[in-house]
C-alpha positions in Angstrom: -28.8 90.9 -24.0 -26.3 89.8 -26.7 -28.3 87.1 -29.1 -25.7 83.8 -29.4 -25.4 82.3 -32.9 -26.5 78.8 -33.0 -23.8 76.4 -33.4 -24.8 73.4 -36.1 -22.8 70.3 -36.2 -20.2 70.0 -39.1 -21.6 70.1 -42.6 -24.9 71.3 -41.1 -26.6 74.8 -41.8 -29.6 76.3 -40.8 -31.0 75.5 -44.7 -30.0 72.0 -43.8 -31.8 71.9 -40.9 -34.8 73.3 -41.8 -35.4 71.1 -44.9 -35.0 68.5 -42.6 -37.4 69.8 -40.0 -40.0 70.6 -43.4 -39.5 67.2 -44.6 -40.8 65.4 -40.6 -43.3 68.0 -40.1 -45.1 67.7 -44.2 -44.7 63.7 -43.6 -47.4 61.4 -42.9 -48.4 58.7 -40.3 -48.2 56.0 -42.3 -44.5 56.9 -43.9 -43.1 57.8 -40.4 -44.2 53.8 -39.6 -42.8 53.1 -42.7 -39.8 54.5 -42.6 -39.3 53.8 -39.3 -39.7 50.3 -39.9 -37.3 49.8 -42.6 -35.0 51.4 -40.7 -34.3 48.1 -39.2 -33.4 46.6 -42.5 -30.1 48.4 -42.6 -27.5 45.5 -42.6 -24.4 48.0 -41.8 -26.3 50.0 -39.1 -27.2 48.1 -35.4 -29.4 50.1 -32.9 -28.9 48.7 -29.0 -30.3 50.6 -26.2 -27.4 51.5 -23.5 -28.2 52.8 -20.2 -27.7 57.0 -20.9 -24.5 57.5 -18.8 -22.8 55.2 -21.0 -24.0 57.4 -24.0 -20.7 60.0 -23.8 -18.0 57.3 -23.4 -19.2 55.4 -26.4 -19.3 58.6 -28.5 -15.9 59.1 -27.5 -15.2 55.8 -28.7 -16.1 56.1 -31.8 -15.0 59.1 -32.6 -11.5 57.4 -31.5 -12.1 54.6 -34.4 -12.9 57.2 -36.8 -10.2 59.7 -36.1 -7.6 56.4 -36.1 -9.0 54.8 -39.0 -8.8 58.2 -41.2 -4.9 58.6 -39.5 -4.1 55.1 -41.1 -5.8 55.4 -44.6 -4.0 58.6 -44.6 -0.7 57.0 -43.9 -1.6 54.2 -46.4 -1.6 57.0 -49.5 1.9 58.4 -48.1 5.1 57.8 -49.8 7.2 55.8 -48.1 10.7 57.3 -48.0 13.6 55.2 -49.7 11.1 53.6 -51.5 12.2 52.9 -55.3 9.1 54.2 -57.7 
């Protein structure tokens, strides 16, 4: 049988994710409650809970923001044509 290559997401490698799998498994109790707790603390980040089939149509909606909000900073830094510089 044929061995698939993993797929990582963008910007991810298996480096990547094995520092990040070093860095829970070498971390304590105490700093996993800590970290967790301030966690919270982040004023641009909310956490709700939503019931799980509702999980994929929210992802797609904001990877609809993202993808829009990148188009129109994009067409912010294009020259406008007939415009006088």
């Amino acid at each position: 049988m044929k061995r698939s290559k993993n797929a990582f997401p963008k910007a991810w490698d298996e480096r990547r994710v094995r520092a990040l799998a070093e860095y829970y498994d070498q971390q304590t109790e105490d700093e996993a409650v800590r970290e967790y707790e301030t966690s919270h603390d982040e004023p641009s980040q909310t956490v709700i809970t939503v019931p799980t089939r509702l999980v994929p149509v929210i992802r797609s909606l904001i990877s609809l923001a993202t993808t829009r909000r990148k188009q129109v900073r994009q067409a912010c830094k294009a020259p406008v044509k007939g415009a006088v510089v």
